[in-house]
RODO-2510 file (C-alpha; in nm, 4 decimals, decimal comma):
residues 355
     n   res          X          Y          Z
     1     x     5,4475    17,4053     7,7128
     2     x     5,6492    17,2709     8,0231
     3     x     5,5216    17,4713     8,3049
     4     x     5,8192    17,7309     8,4489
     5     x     6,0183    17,7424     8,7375
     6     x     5,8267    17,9831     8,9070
     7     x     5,4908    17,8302     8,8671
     8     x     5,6987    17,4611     8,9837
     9     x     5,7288    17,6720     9,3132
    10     x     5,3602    17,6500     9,4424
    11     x     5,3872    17,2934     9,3263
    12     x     5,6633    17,2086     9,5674
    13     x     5,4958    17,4014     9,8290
    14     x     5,2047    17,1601     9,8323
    15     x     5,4069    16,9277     9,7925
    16     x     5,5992    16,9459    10,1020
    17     x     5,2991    17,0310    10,2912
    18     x     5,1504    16,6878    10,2428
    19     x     5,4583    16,4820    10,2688
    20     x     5,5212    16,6868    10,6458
    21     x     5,1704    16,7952    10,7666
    22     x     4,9371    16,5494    10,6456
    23     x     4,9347    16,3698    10,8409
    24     x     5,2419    16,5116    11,0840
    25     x     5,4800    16,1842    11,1215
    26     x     5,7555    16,2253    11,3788
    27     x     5,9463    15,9545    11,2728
    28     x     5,9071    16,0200    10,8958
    29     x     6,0520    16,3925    11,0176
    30     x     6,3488    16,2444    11,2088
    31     x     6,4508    15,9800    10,9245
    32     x     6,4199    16,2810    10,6909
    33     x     6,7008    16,4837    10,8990
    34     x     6,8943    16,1980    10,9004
    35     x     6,8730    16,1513    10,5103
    36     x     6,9369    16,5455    10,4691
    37     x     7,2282    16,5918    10,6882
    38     x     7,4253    16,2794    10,5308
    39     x     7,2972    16,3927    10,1762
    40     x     7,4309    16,7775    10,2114
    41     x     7,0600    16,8891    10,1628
    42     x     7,0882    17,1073    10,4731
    43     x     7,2954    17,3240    10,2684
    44     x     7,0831    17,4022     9,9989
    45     x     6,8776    17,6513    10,2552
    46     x     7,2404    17,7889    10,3924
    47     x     7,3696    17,8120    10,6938
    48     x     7,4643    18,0001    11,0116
    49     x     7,7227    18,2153    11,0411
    50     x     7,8545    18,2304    11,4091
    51     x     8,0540    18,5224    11,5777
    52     x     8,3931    18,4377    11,5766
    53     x     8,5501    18,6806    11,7549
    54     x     8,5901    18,6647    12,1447
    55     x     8,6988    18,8786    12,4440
    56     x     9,0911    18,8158    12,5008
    57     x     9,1623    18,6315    12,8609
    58     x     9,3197    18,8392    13,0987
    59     x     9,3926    18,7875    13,5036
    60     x     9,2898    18,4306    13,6296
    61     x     9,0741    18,3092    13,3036
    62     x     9,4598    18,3556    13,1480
    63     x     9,6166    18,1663    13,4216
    64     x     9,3374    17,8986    13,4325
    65     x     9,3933    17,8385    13,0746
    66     x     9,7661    17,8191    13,0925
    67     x     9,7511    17,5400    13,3470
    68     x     9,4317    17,3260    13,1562
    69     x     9,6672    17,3540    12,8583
    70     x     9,9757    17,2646    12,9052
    71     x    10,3058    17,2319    12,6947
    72     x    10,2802    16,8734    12,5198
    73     x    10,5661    16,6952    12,3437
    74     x    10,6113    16,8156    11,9917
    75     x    10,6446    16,4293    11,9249
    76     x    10,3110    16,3310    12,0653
    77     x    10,1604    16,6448    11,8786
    78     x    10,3428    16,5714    11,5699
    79     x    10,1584    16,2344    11,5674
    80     x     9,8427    16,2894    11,7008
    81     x     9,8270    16,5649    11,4280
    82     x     9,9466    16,3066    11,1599
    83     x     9,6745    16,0187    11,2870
    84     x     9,3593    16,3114    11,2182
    85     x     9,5151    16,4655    10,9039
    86     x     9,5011    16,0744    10,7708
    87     x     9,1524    15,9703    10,9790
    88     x     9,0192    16,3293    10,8439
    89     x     9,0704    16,2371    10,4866
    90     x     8,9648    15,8886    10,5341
    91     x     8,6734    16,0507    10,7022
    92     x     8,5839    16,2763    10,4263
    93     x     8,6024    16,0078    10,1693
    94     x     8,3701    15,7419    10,3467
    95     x     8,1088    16,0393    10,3952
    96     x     8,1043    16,1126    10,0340
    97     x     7,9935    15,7783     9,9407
    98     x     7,7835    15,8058    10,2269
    99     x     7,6149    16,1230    10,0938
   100     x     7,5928    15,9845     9,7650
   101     x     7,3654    15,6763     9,8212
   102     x     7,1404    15,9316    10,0730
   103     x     7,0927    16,1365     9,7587
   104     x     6,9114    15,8691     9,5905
   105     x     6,7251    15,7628     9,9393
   106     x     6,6315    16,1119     9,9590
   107     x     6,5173    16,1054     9,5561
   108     x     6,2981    15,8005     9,6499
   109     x     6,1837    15,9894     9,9811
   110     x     6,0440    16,2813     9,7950
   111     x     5,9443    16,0908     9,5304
   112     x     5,7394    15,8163     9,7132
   113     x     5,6773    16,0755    10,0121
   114     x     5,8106    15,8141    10,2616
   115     x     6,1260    15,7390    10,4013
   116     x     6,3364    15,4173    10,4910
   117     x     6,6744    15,4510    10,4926
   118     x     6,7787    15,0625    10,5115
   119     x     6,5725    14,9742    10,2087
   120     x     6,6949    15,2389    10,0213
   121     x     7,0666    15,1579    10,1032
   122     x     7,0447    14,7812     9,9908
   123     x     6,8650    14,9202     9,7006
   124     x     7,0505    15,2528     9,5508
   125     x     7,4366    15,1110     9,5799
   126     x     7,4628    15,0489     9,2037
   127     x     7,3728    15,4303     9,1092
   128     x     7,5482    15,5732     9,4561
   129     x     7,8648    15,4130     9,3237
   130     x     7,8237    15,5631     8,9681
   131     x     7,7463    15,9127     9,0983
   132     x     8,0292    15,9085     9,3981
   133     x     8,3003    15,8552     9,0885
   134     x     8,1245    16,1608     8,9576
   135     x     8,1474    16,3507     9,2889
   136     x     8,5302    16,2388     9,3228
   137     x     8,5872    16,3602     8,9391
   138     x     8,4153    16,7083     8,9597
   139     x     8,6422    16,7449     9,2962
   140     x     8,9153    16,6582     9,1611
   141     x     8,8540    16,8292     8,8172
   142     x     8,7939    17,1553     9,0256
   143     x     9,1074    17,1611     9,2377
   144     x     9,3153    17,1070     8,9120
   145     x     9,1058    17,3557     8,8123
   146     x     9,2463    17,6029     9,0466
   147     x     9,5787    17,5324     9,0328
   148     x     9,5971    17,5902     8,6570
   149     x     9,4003    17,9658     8,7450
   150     x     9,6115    18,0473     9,0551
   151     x     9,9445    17,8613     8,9506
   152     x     9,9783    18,0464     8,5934
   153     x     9,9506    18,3638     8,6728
   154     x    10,1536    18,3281     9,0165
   155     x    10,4517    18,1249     8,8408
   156     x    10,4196    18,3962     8,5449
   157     x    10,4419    18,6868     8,7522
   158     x    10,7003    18,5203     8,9712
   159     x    10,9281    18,4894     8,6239
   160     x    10,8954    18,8607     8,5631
   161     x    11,0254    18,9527     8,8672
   162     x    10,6838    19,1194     9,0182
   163     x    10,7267    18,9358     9,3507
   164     x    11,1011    19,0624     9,3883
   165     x    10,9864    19,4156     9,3334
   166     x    10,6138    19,4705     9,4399
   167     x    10,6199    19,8677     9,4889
   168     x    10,7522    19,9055     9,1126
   169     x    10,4846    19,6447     8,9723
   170     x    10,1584    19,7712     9,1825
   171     x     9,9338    19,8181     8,8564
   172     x    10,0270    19,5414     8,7184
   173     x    10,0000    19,3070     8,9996
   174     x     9,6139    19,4974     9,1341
   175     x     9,5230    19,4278     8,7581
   176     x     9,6289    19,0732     8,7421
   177     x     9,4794    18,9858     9,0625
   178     x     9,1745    19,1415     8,9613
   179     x     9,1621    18,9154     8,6557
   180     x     9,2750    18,6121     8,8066
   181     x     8,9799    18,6712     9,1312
   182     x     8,7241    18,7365     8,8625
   183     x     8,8211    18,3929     8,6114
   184     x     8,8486    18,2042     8,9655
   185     x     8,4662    18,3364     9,0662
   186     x     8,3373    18,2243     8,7323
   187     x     8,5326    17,9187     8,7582
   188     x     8,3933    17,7862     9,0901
   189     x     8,0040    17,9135     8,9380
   190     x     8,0270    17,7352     8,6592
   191     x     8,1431    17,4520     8,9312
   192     x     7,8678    17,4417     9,1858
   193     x     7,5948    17,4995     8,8859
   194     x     7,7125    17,1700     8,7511
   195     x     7,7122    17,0087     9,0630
   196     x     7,3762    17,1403     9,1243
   197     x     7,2278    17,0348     8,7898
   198     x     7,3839    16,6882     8,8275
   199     x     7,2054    16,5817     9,1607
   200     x     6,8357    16,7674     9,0565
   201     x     6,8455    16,6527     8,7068
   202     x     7,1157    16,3950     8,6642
   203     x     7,0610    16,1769     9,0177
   204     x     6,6796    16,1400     8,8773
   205     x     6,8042    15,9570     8,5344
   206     x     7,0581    15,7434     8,7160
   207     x     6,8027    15,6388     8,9643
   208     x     6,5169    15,5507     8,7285
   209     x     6,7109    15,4205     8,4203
   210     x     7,0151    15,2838     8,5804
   211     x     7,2695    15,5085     8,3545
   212     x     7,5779    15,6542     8,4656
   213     x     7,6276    15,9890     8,5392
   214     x     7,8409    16,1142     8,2119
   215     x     7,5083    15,9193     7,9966
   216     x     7,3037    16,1431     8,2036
   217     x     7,4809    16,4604     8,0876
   218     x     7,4513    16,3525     7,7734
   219     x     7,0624    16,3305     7,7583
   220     x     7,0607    16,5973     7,9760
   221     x     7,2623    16,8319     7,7830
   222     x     7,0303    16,8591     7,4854
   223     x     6,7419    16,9427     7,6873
   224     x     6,9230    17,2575     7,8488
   225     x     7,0314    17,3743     7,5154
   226     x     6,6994    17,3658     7,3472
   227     x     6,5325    17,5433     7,6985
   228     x     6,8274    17,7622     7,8097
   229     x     6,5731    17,9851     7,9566
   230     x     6,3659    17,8042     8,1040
   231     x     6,6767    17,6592     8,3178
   232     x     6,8756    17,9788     8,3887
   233     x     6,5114    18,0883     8,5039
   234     x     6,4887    17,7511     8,7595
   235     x     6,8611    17,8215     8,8295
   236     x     6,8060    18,1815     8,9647
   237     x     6,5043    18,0957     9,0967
   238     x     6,6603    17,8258     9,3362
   239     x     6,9424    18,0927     9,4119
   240     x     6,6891    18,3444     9,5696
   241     x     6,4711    18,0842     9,7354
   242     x     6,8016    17,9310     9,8974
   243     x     6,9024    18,2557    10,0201
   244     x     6,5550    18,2804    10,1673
   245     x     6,5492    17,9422    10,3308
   246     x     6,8910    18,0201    10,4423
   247     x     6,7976    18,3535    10,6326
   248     x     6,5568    18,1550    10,8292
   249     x     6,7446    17,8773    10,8781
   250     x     7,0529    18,0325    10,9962
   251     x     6,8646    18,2615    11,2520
   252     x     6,6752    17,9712    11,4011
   253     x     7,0240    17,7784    11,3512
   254     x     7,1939    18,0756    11,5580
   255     x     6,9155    18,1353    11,8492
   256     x     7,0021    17,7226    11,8819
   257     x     7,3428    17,7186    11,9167
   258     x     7,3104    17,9776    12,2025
   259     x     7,0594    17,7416    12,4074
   260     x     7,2777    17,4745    12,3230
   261     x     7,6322    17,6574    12,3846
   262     x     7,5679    17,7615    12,7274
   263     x     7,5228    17,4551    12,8949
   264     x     7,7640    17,2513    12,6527
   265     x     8,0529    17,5472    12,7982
   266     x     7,9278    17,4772    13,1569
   267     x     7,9481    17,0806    13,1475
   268     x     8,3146    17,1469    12,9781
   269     x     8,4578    17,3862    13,2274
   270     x     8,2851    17,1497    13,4922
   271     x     8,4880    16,8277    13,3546
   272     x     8,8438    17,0601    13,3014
   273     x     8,7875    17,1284    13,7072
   274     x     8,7064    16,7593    13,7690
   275     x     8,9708    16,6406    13,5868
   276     x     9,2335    16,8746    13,7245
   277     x     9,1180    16,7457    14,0606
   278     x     9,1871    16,3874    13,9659
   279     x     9,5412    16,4894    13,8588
   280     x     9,4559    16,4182    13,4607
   281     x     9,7109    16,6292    13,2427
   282     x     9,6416    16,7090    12,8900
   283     x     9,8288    16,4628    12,6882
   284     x     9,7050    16,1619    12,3894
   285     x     9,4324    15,9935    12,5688
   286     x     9,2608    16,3050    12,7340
   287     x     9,2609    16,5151    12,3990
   288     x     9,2025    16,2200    12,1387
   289     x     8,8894    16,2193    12,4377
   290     x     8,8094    16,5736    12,3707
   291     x     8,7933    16,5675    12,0150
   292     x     8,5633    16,2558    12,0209
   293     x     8,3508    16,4932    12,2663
   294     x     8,3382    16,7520    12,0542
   295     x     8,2859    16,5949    11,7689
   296     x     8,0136    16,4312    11,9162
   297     x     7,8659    16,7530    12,0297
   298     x     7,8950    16,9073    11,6847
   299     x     7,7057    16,5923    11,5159
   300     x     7,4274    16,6304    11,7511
   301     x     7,4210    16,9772    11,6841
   302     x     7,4013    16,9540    11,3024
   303     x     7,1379    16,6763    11,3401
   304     x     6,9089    16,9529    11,5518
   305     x     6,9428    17,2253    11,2439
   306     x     6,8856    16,9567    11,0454
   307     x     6,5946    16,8813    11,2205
   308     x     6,4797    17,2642    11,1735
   309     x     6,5668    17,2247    10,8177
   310     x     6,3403    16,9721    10,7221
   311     x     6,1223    17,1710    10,4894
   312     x     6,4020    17,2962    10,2893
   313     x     6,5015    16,9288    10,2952
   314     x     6,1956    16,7798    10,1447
   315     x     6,1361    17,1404     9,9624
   316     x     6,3963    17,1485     9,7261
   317     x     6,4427    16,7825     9,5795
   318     x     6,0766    16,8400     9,5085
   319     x     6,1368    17,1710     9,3442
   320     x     6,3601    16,9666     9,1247
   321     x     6,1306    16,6927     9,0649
   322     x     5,8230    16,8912     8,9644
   323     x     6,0334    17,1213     8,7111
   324     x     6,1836    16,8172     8,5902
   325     x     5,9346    16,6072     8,5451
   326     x     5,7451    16,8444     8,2758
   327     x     6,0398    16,7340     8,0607
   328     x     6,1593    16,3860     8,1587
   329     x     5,8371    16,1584     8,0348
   330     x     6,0222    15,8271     8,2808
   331     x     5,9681    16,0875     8,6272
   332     x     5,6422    16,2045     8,4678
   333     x     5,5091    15,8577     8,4928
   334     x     5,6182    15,7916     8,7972
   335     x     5,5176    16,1287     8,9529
   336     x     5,1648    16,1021     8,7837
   337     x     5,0874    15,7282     8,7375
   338     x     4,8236    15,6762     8,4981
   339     x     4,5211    15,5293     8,5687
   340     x     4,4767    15,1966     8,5687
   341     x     4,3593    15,0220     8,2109
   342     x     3,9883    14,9169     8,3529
   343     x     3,8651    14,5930     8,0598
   344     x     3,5171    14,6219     8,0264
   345     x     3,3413    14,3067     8,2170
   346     x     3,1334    14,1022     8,0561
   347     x     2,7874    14,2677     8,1050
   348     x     2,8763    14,6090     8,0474
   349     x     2,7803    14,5479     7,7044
   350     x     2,4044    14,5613     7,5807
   351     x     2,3539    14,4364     7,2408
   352     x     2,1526    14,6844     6,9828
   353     x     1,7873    14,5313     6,9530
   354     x     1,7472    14,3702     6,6251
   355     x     1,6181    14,5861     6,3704
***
């Protein structure tokens, strides 16, 4: 009997134990980060959440602010904002191929418990191709998606006349909404478990028998319906442990973005000062420079939680891998190789004394 989701956890354990600790590898760790944060493994152990609320200005922080910031032509606004909607979208689409080939660098990572990113880039574009049209698909499956659950209902109460009349409607419209929050919860479920069984049990076909990912659902599809337990088990399974691995992650994540929010505040009121001294003003230039600052800032940030994330990253492909492998013979044989065929040499064999 394939051994069960729960028992797969010690295995993954051990796993990431000797793939970290044994020996400890700094470089192996940093490549690993690296791999993690472009392959959106960080956010299998969660993340931070970060207060958002701050104390109003009032007195001379209000007047400081009004004279750093400036009124700015709505024309030069108008266009910066048009240049990062279109460099933001650009942006996300580049990263998603981007994550896509890391997911298979960070397969082979796991798998071979060593990392190296270039070889695995000239190596994995065939697959990473094959599973970014999936990515791009699900996405845009899943906003259609929504728009069919949220439209509907909106256009159809819109038609009755609920909208023009709220107070007179209130049952109606608490009931719909109700109905429409609940289909649109299941909805985006059903969503993120497909996206989560296509890069632990999908990715690993594509990368070992070159397939596509729609040829992967199909092999893979049979195998969940003649197990459904045995998955909804590994499914709720990796639902608690992420929530775990999130905890800690987002309270180490948290205590770091204090040490490194402090200082980063300082060195920006310090350059607003120096600036104003020089007679800068706030206009294309200065915040197209501010955003590349901050974004810069926020990278190096992420790649520090990412660092602190590590485990998780290494923990959970392997989670995936062990489970999987008890019912996928091709990962079985490359996860335990079987011993090499040893021919018997000539003078192992002694002839039987004639009788």
């Amino acid at each position: 009997m394939p051994i069960s989701a729960v028992d797969t956890i010690t295995l993954a354990f051990q796993h990431t134990k000797r793939q970290l600790l044994q020996p400890f590898r700094f470089w192996q760790w940093t490549r690993l980060a690296v791999v993690g944060l472009l392959a959106g493994e960080t956010g299998s152990g969660g993340g931070a959440n970060f207060p958002t609320s701050f104390p109003h200005p009032t007195g001379s922080s209000r007047h400081f602010l009004q004279q750093a910031w400036p009124k700015i032509d709505p024309a030069i606004l108008g266009g910066l904002i048009a240049i990062l909607v279109v460099a933001g979208f650009v942006f996300f689409i580049v990263m998603m191929y981007v994550s896509s080939v890391m997911r298979f660098i960070l397969f082979d990572s796991v798998l071979a418990k060593e990392c190296h990113i270039r070889q695995g880039w000239n190596r994995r574009q065939g697959p990473a191709w094959k599973y970014f049209c999936w990515q791009l698909g699900l996405m845009l499956a899943t906003f259609a998606g929504m728009a069919v659950l949220l439209g509907i209902p909106a256009a159809f109460a819109f038609a009755r006349g609920w909208f023009n009349a709220p107070g007179e409607h209130v049952l109606a419209l608490v009931l719909s909404g109700v109905v429409v929050i609940f289909l649109v919860f299941l909805f985006l479920l059903i969503a993120a478990v497909v996206h989560v069984l296509t890069k632990d049990f999908v990715v690993p076909q594509m990368a070992l028998e070159e397939i596509g990912a729609v040829e992967g659902w199909r092999r893979l599809w049979p195998m969940i319906q003649a197990e459904q337990g045995g998955y909804a088990v590994y499914v709720g399974m990796k639902i608690v442990l992420a929530i775990g691995a999130g905890i800690v992650i987002g309270i180490a994540s948290l205590i770091l973005g204090l040490i490194v929010a402090i200082p980063a505040a300082g060195l920006g009121i310090i350059a607003v000062l120096t600036g104003k001294t020089a007679g800068l003003t706030w206009n294309a230039f200065t915040i197209t420079l501010a955003v590349v600052v901050g974004c810069i800032l926020l990278a190096a940030f992420l790649y520090l939680v990412s660092l602190i994330a590590v485990p998780a990253i290494v923990f959970f492909p392997a989670y995936a891998i062990y489970f999987f492998a008890a019912r996928y013979r091709p990962l079985s044989l490359v996860l335990y190789p079987p011993p090499p065929f040893e021919e018997a040499s000539p003078t192992s064999f002694v002839p039987e004394p004639a009788g």
